[in-house]
N, C-alpha and C positions, 0 to 999 in steps of 0.2 A: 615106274614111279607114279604113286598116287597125287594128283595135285590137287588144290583147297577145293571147296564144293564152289566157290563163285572168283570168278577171277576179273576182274577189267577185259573189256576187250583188247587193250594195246600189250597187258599180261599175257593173257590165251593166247594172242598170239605170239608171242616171244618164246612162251614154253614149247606152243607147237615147232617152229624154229628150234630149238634146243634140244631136238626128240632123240637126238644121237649123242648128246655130250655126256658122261658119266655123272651123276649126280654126287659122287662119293670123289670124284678128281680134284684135283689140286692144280691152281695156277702155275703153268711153265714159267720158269723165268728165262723172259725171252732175249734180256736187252742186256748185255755185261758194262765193266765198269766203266770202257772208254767211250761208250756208246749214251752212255747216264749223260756224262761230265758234255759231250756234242750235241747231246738235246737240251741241255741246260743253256747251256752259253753260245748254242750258234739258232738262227732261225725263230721261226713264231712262238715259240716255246719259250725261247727266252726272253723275250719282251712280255709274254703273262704273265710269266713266276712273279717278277716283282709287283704286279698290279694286285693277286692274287696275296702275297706277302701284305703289301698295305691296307688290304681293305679287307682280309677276313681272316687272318691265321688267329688275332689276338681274339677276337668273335667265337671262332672255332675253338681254340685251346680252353675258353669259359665254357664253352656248353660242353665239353666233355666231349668232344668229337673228333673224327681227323676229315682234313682234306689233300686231296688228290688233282693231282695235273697228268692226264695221258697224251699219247698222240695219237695222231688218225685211225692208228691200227690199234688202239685201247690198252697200248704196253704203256702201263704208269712208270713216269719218267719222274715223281715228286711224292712225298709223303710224308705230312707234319701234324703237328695239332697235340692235343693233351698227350702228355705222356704215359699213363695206365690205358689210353683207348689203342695210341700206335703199340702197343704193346702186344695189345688181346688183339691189333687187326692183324697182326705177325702171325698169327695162328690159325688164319686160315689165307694168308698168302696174298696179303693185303701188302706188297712191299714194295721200292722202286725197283720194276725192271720185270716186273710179274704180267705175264696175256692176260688183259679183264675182258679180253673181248666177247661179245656172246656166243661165238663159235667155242671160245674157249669154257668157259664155265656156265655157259646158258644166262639166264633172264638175271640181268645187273643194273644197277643205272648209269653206271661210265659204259659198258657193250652195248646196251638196248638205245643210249642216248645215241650212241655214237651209229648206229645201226638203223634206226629212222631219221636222225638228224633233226632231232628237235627235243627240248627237254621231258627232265620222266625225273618221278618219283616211284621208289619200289621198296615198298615194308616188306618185313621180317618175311613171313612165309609166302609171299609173291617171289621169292627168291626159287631159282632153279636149284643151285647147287644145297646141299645139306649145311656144308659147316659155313653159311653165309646167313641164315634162317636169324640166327639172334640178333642180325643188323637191318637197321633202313639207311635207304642211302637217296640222294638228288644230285642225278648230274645237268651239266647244261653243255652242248658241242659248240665248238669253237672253229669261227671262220678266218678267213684272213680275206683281205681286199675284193679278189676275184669270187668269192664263196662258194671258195673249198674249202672244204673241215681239214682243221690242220691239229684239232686235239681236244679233248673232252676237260670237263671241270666240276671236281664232286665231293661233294660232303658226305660222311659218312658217317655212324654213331648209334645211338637209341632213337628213341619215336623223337624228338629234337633235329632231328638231321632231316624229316620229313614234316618240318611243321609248317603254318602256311605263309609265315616268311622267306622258308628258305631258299625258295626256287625263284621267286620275283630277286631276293639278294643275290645269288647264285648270276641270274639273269643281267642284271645291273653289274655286277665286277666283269663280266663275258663285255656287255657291251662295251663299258670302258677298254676293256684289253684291245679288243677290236681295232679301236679305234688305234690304239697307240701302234700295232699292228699296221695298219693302213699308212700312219703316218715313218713309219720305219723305212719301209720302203720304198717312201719318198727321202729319205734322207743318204748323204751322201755317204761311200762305203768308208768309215774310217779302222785306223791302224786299232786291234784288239790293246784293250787297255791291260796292265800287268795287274794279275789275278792277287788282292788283296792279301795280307798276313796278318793271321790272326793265333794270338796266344793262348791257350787252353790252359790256365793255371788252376780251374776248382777242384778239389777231390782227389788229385794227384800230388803225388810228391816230388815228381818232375814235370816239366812242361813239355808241351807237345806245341810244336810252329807250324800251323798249318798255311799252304803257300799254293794259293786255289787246291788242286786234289790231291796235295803231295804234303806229305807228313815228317817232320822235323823231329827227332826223340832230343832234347838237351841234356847236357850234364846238370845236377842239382844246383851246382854255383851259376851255372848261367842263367839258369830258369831263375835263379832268385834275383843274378843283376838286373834281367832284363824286367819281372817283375818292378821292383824297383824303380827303376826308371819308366815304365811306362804309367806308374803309379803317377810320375814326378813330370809331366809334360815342360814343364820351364825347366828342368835340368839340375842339377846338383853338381856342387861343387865336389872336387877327388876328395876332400877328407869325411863328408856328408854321406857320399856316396859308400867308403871304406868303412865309415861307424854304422850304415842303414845296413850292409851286406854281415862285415865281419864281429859288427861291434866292436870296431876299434879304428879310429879316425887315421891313425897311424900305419896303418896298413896297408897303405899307397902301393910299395912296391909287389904285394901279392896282386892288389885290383889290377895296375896297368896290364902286369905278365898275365893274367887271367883276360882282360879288356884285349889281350892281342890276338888271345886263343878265339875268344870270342866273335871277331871280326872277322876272323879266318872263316869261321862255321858261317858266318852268316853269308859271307863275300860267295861263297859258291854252292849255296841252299837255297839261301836268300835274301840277293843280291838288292830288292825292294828296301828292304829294311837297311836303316842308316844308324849308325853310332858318331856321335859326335863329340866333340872333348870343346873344355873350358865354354860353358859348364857342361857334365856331360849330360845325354839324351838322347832318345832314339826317335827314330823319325819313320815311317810309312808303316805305323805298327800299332794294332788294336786289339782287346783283350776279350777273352768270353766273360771277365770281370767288368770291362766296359757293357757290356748289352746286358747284364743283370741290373747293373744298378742305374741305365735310361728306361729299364721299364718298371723299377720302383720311380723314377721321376715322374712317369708320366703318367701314373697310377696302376700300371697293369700289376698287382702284387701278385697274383696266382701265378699270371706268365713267368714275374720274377722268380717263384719258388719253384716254377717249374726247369727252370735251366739252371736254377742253382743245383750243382752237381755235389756240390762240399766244399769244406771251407779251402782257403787259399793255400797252396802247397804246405799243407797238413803237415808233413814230414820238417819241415825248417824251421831252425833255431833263429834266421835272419831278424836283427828288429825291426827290419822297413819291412820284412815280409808278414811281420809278427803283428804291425799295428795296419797295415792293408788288409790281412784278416781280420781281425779287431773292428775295425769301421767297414766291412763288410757286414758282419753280425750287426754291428751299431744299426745300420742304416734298414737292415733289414725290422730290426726290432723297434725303432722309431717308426716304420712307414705301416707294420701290422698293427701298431698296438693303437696310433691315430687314427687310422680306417675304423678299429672295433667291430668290426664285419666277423662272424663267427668264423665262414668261407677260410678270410686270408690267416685269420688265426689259428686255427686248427690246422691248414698246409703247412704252415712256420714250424708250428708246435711239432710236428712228424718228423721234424726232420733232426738229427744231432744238436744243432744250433741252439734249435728251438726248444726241445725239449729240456736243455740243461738250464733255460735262462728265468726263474722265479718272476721276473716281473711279465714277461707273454704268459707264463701259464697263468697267473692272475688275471689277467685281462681277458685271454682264456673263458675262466671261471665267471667273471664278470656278465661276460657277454652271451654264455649258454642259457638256456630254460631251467627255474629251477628245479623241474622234474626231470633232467637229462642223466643219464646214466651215467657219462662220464664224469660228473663231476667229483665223484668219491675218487678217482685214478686220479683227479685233478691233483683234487687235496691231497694224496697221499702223496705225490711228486713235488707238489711244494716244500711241504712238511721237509722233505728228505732233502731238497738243495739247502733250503734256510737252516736245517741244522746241524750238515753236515760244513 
């Protein structure tokens, strides 16, 4: 393998290192799913993820990049960030559970970091392997108390992922983790808490109850009670409840016999999750419709349209499920169209939501250059809502 005519010395050496690893190979995946779920939630791993969650995923998912959590041995145990970058990193084996080590694929910045034990940035053709060549990446390696490396932390993406923020930031989340690390240790062992439940209602026409790594399928009518009510935190009365579901207040005795089936499902799936009567309401239970619309509050609107999967269980006639769709589009289209940012308007506008809604593509419109290409596609999709 021919390498570039001028390399870094910490490069040349890494490649020399690498003189055995196939240039054309592909990441083993080393690590399966029970072994994911044990490095997530047991040990120093899981004390960064959430440090690394608050203080740069939303940073990362804007510049169009992903990052990465490995451990000692470079098996990436994490992987989030923009969704078209995690996409394209899927393609060359950029996954959780994949060897980044530099035994395994030669010169990386999560292998090479993790392999001198001190941070590294490494663009596009400093890369060993071939189908790694169109990325740059920054890792930083990760100690715990004693300082032992107990796992790597790495950005990865276009020339952005190596620019000369990134590794002072990089550096800075490491230390924090650290510390939180150090202080872990000192803290007493307590009983594992019961792994959250969370509702997946966008895009689907059933719900999926996810109960930490364990996955619920519901019946349509449940998915829409439970919708419902978790739309409804203070609770609804049984005839509010039977007109949101059936459209008909009167329909008591279908919702109970359904509300019994329901508790059944939940009493031994999951048992976290509470139904309660007069009024009713569920209780230990949050939605992927909650986390889209706290990061339109808190202005993240890319983030928002990035985990917006589609509208709320598409498939139902429900009116309580009918107007929680409704004020999902609402809210999205209030929060794009006050930004006025091309960015959040043009993600909106991509997507079904956005595309059907004449006042975003005006704003749209508004907010481009007038020499922009798109704006004739603009106008001709206006044109065709307003007159149809």
């Amino acid at each position: 393998m021919r390498a570039p005519r001028t390399l870094r010395p910490l490069v040349a050496e890494s490649w020399q290192r690498s003189a055995r690893v196939d240039p054309d190979g592909v990441p083993a995946l080393a690590l399966g799913p029970d072994q994911l779920d044990a490095a997530r939630r047991e040990g120093p791993l899981s004390v960064l993820l959430p440090v690394v969650r608050r203080l740069l995923l939303d940073e990362t998912r804007a510049s169009d990049c992903v990052i990465a959590v490995g451990d000692a041995d470079g098996r990436l145990v994490w992987v989030d960030g923009a969704r078209g970058a995690r996409r394209a990193a899927e393609d060359m084996g950029f996954v959780p559970g994949a060897d980044w080590s530099e035994d395994r694929v030669g010169t990386s910045a999560p292998g090479t970091a993790l392999r001198i034990d001190g941070p590294v940035q490494i663009r596009s053709e400093e890369h060993y392997a071939n189908a790694v060549k169109r990325w740059s990446c920054s890792a930083v390696p990760v100690h715990d108390d004693t300082g032992a490396v107990v796992g790597v932390l790495d950005v990865t993406g276009d020339d952005r992922a190596v620019e000369r923020h990134t590794l002072p930031l990089l550096t800075a989340t490491v230390a924090a983790a650290e510390a939180e690390i150090a202080l872990a240790r000192l803290r007493p062992t307590r009983v594992p808490a019961t792994p959250p439940a969370v509702l997946h209602l966008l895009g689907t026409d059933v719900a999926t109850l996810w109960v930490g790594d364990r996955a619920l399928h519901l019946s349509a009518r449940h998915s829409e009670i439970l919708a419902v009510l978790a739309a409804n935190p203070a609770g609804l009365a049984a005839e509010d409840l039977a007109d949101a579901v059936y459209g008909d207040p009167g329909a008591l005795v279908t919702l109970r016999a359904e509300l019994v089936r329901l508790r059944r499902v939940l009493a031994g799936a999951a048992p976290c999750v509470t139904l309660a009567s007069r009024p009713y309401r569920v209780g230990g239970l949050r939605t992927d419709v909650d986390g889209v619309l706290a990061a339109l509050d808190r202005g993240a609107r890319l983030q928002a349209v990035d985990r917006y999967a589609g509208p709320v269980l598409p498939g139902s006639a429900a009116p309580g499920v009918d107007a929680l769709r409704d004020l999902v589009r609402g809210r999205f289209r209030e929060a794009v169209v006050a930004d006025g940012g091309v960015d959040a308007l043009l993600a909106w506008a991509r997507t079904p939501d956005g595309a059907a809604d004449a006042r975003v593509l005006r704003a749209l419109l508004g907010a481009l250059p007038r020499r922009s290409p798109r704006r004739a596609g603009l106008v001709a999709a206006i044109e065709a809502l307003e007159g149809s």
